[in-house]
MIPAPA-586763 format. One record per residue (C-alpha): x, y, z. Coordinates in steps of 0.5 Angstrom, whole numbers, plus 2048, in hexadecimal, padded with zeros to 3 digits. Example, Ala and Ser with C-alpha at 12.3 -4.5 7.8 and 13.67 -1.06 7.14 Angstrom:
BEGIN
8197F7810 81B7FE80E 
//
This chain:
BEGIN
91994B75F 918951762 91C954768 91695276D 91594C76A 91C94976B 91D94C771 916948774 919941771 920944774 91D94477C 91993D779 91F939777 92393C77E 91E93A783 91C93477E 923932781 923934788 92693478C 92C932787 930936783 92F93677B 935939777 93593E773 93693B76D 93093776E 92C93D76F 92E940768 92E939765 927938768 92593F766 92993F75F 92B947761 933948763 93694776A 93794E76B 93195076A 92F94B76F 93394E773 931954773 929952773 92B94E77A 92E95577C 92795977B 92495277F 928954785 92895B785 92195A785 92195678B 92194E789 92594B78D 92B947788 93194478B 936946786 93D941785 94294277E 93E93E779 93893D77D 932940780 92D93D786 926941788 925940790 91F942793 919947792 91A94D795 914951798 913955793 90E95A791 90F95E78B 90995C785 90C95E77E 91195D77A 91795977B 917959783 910955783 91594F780 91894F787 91394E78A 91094778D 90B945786 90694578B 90694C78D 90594E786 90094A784 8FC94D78A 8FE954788 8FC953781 8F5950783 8F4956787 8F695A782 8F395777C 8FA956779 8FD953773 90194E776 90794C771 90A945774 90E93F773 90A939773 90B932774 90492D772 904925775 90892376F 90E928771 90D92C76A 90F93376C 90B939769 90B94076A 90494476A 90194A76C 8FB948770 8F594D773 8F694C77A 8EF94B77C 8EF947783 8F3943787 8F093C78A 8F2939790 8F1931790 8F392C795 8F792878E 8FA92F78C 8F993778B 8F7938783 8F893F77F 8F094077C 8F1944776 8F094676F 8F694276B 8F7948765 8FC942762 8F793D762 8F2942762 8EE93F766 8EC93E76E 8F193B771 8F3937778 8FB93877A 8FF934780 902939784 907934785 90993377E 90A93A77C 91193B77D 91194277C 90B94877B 90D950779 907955779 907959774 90395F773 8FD95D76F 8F695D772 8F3956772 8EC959772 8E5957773 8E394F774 8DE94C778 8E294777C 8DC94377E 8DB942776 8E2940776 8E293B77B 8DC938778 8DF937772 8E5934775 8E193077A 8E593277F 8E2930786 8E493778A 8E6936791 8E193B794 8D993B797 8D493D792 8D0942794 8CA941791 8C593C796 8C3938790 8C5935789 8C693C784 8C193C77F 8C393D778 8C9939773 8CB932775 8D2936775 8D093977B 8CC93377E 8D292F77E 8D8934781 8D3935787 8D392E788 8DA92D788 8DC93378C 8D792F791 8DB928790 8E192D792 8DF930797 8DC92A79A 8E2925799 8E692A79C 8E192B7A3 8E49247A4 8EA9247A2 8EB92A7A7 8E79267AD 8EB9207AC 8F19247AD 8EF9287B3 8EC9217B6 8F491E7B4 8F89257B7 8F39247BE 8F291D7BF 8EA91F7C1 8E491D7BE 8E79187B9 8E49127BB 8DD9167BA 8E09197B3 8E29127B1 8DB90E7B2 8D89157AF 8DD9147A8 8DB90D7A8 8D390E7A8 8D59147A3 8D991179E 8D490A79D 8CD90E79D 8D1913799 8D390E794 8CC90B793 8C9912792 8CF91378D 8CF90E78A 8C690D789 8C6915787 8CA912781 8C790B780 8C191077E 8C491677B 8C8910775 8C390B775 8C9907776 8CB90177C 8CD903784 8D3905784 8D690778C 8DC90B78C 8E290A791 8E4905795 8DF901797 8DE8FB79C 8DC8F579C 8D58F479E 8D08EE7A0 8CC8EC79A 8C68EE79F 8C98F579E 8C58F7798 8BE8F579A 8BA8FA79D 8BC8FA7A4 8BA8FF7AA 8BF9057AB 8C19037B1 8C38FD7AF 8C78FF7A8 8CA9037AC 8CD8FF7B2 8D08FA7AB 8D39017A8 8D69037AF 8D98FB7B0 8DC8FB7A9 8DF9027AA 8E29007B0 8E88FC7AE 8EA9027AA 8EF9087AD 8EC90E7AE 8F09107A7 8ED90B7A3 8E690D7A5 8E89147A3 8EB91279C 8E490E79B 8E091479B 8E4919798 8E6914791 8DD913791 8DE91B791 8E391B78C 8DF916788 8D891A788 8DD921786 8E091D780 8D991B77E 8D692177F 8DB92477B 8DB920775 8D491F774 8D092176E 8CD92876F 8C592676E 8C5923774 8C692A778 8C192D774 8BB927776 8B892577C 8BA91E77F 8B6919783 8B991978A 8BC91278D 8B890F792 8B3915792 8AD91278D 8A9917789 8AE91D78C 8B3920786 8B8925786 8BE929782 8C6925781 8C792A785 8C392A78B 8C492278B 8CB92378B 8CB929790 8C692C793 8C192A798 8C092379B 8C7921796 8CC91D797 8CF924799 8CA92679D 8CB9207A1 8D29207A2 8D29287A4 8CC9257A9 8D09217AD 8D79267AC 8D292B7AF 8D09277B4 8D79267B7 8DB92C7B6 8D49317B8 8D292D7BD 8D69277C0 8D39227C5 8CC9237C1 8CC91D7BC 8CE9187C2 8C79197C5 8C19147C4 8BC9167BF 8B79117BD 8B890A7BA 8BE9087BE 8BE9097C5 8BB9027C6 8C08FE7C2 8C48FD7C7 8CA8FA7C3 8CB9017BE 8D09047C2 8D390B7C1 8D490B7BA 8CD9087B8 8CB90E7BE 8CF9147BA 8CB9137B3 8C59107B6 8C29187B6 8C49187AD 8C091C7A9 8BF9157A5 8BC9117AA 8B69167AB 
//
């Protein structure tokens, strides 16, 4: 073991512990080197500005400091995240200590490549020169990261994602699905699950915090998360060629919910049903239909990305995956219609439209969606 590496697995193992103290002799025992040489390891962590809380016999690491240095040694003083970053932007070579789900501990050098920032977590995206591979590492889980002075070079981060199947919590740029591999066609789609996913989660939030809009917001999730476990569900049923299955939480229904009713009507059912649950039930419906239809998309062969498919509820209209999935007159357009709707334009989806204003039992729910795109 080389002197950074056994310094990488000290700071692992004291912050692994913290805020508790571990003996010294623990240390060297752990490190197989000798207490004294432990010692004097600790000593150039603190010089260089780790926070360590020295005892007779012990050791306790505090608090990260708001450190700014980039190379060498310091950078294992600083916040694992700030080196992270500093070697994203640098693309660096980036030495950590690593603990899987398992809670196996390795040490690597990883080319740091991108940070992804995601409701459930923030993973380093890299080239894994131990694995040799692309990899993906929780920040949470990397004990302690050193950067060295090896330059990571040049990889495609969009090619990584895509081979990783990572859905990137960010916007896609382009206006449509991208032409050329599935790879490509698949990560666009999963970035636009991501965002999407996390456009509700942050209108949820704001309704919760505010207390304003949330009764609109709770009958506008309803509508949502049932029409979008049909369209889900459908778009797959002729993808596999295999039996409708709906994601989510699905509630009870009439029998005569499944025969071909007007809107209006399927409409004020899905509204009835949805009422007897809490705003946070609602939300968490459609958000498990989302997290059903990224795990598919996710895991699905890759010839279905290169072909067109017929397009539910539209005979003789064929689109791509992708398009299907994400783009225009999409489960995720739909939803992005709505949200769009009560954050850009609020008060707009109140109003009458056509089709509903004579029915005098629909109530505002049944006004809020009555303008939805799926009806016309």
């Amino acid at each position: 073991m080389t002197r950074s590496e056994r310094l990488i697995a000290l700071v692992a193992e004291l912050r692994a512990a913290a805020p508790a103290e571990v003996p010294t002799r623990v240390l060297a025992e752990r490190l197989q080197v000798s207490e004294r040489t432990v010692q004097r390891d600790l000593a150039a962590l603190a010089h260089d500005g780790l926070p360590l809380r020295m005892s007779r016999g012990g050791c306790a690491i505090g608090a990260d400091p708001p450190w700014r240095a980039v190379t060498g040694t310091a950078s294992l003083a600083r916040p694992v995240r700030d080196t992270i970053t500093d070697a994203v932007r640098a693309r660096r070579v980036v030495r950590i200590a690593y603990a899987d789900q398992a809670g196996e501990r390795t040490r690597r050098d990883v080319e740091a490549h991108g940070l992804v920032i995601a409701p459930y977590g923030e993973y380093l995206v890299g080239w894994c020169r131990l694995r040799q591979g692309p990899r993906l590492f929780r920040l949470d889980r990397i004990g302690a990261a050193y950067l060295t002075g090896n330059d990571a070079g040049l990889r495609d981060l969009d090619e990584l994602l895509a081979t990783l199947r990572v859905p990137a919590p960010r916007r896609p740029t382009e206006d449509g699905p991208p032409s050329g591999t599935p790879e490509r066609a698949r990560a666009w789609t999963l970035d636009r699950i991501e965002h999407v996913r996390l456009r509700l989660a942050e209108a949820a939030t704001e309704a919760r915090t505010t207390g304003e809009g949330i009764a609109d917001l709770r009958a506008v999730l309803g509508h949502l998360a049932e029409w979008s476990r049909w369209q889900v569900g459908a778009l797959r049923a002729i993808a596999t060629g295999e039996d409708l299955v709906f994601d989510g939480r699905r509630p009870p229904f009439p029998p005569e919910f499944d025969r071909d009713l007007p809107y209006a009507r399927r409409e004020r059912m899905i509204q009835d049903a949805m009422a007897v649950r809490s705003f946070g039930e609602v939300a968490r419906d459609l958000d498990d239909v989302l997290h059903g239809v990224a795990h598919w998309a996710a895991d699905c062969a890759d010839a279905l990305w290169r072909d067109t498919l017929p397009e539910p509820g539209r005979p003789g209209e064929q689109r791509p995956l992708a398009d299907l999935v994400a783009g225009w007159w999409s489960p995720l357009s739909h939803i992005e219609w709505h949200l769009d709707r009560l954050t850009d334009d609020p008060g707009t989806t109140l109003a009458f439209g056509h089709g509903l204003e004579d029915d005098e039992d629909a109530g505002p729910a049944g006004r809020l969606v009555e303008r939805c795109p799926l009806r016309l």
